[in-house]
C-alpha positions in Angstrom: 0.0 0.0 0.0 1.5 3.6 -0.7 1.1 6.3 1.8 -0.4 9.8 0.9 2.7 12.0 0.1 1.5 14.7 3.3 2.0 11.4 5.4 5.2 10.5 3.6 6.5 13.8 4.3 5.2 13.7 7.8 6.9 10.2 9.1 10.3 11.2 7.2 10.2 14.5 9.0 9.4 12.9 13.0 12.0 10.5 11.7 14.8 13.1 12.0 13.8 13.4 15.8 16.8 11.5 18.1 15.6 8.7 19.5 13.1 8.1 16.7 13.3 5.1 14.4 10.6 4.8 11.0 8.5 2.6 13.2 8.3 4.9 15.9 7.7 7.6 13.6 4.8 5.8 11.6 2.7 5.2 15.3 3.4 8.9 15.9 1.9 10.2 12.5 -1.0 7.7 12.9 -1.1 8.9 16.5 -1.1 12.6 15.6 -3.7 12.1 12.9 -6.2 10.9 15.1 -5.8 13.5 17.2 -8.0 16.8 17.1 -7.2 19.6 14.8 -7.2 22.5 18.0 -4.9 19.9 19.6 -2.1 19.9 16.2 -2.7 23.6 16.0 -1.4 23.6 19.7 1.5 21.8 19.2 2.7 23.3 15.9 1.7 26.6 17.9 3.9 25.5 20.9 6.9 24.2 18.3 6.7 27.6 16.4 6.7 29.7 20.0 9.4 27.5 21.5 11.8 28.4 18.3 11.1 32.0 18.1 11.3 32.7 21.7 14.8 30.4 22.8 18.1 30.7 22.5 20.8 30.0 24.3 22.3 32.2 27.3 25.2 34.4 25.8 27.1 33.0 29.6 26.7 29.2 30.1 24.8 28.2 27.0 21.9 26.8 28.6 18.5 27.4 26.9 16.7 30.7 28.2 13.9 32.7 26.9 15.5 35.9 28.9 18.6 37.6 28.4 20.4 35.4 30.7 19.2 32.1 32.0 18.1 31.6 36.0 20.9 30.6 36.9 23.7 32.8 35.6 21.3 35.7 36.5 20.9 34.2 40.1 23.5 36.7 42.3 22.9 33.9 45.4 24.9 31.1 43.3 28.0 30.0 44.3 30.3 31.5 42.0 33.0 29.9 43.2 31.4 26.3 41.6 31.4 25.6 38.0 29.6 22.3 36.4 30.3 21.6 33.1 27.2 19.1 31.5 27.0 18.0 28.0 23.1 19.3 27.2 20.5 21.4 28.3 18.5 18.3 30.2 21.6 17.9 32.3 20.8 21.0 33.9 17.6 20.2 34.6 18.5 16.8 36.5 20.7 18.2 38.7 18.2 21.3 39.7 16.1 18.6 40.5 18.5 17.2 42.7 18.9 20.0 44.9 22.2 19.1 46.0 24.1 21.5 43.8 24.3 25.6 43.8 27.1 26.3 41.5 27.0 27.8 37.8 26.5 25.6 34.7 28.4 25.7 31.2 27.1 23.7 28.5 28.7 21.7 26.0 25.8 21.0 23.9 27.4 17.6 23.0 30.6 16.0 23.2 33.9 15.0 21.7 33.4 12.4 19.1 35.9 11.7 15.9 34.1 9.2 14.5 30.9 11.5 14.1 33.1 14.4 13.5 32.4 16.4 16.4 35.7 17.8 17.9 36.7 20.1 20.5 35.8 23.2 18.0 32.2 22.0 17.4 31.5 22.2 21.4 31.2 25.4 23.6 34.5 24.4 25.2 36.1 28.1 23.9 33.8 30.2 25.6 34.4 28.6 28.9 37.9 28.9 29.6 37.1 33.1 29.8 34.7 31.9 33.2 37.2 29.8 34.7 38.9 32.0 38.2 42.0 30.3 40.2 40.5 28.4 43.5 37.3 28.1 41.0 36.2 24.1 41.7 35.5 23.0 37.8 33.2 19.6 38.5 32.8 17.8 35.3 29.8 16.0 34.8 29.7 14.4 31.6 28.5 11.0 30.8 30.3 7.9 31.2 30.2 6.9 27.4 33.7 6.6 25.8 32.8 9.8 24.3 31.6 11.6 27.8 35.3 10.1 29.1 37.4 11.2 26.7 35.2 15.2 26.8 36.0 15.1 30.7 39.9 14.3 30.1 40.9 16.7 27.4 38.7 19.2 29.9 41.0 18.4 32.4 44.0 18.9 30.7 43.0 22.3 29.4 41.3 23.5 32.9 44.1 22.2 35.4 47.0 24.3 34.2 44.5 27.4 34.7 44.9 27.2 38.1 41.0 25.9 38.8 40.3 22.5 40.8 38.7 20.0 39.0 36.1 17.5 39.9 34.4 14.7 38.3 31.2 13.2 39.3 30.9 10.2 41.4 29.5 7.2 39.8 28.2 4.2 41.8 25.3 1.8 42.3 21.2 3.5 42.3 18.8 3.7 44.9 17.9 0.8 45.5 19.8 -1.3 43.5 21.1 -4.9 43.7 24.8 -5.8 43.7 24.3 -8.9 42.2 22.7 -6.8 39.3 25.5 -4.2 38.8 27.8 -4.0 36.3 31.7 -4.5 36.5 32.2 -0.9 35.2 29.5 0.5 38.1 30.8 -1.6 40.9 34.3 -0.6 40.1 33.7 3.3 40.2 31.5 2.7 43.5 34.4 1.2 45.5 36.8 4.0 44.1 34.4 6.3 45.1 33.8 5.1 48.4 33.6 7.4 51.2 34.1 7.1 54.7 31.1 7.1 57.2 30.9 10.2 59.8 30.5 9.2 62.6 
């Protein structure tokens, strides 16, 4: 059976989306096309809004709708605290947290050759300018190869700028099961093993 061309166009374009295979983009057409047209209208009005109105913050390259996101404009932050996250949604799960009252920098990705993203592709220029000696630089990138290899050639460019660097701590959830864990994940957790207060 051939598809109408409109619904052609529209599974090739939700296709594009990360994370979204041809399957998963034929249920989402469908889906969409038995939906109401005041409910499409609201979400190509919501897509349109979101791209006129966003940008990134000129500081830390988080996504804003104001001059300067929250955060950077926050004067209560610790200014002395610096974590650097690959992507926007990294910001958001450690707000959620609440453990954390630094400032952000974004990468908006990381290093990868074989994709041909490099060091000059991330926002890795515009943060050397923020970094301050006795600054602590916590690097919070994923632990993919890729996330690895961001965090160590950050480390070689931060550390001779006088700033402390950090990387997150990596260990076993909430709740979890040793028996379950991985090598990798039961390896970092006994690095990164603290000692109880007493």
């Amino acid at each position: 059976m051939k598809y109408p061309p409109s619904l052609v166009s529209l599974i090739r374009e939700l296709s594009r989306l990360p994370g979204i295979g041809p399957k998963s983009a034929q249920r989402l057409a469908f889906h969409l096309f038995d939906q109401p047209r005041e409910d499409i209208e609201r979400l190509a009005q919501a897509l349109l809004e979101a791209k006129s109105e966003l940008h990134t913050c000129p500081v830390c390259f988080n996504i804003t709708d104001h001059d300067l996101c929250d955060v950077c404009a926050d004067p209560l932050r610790d200014q002395q605290l610096l974590c650097v996250v690959e992507e926007p949604g990294d910001v958001i799960a450690i707000e959620r947290s609440g453990e954390y009252n630094g400032l952000y920098h974004v990468l908006h990705g990381v290093i990868s050759p074989m994709n041909g993203v490099g060091p000059e592709q991330l926002y890795i220029k515009p943060l050397l300018p923020r970094l301050q000696p006795n600054m602590e630089v916590i690097l919070a990138t994923g632990t993919t190869v890729e996330g690895e290899a961001t965090a160590m050639y950050l480390q070689r460019l931060i550390e001779p700028l006088g700033a402390t660097v950090s990387r997150i701590a990596y260990g076993l959830p909430v709740g979890g099961a040793l028996e379950y864990a991985d090598e990798v994940t039961l390896g970092r957790a006994m690095m990164g093993r603290q000692k109880i207060s007493q």
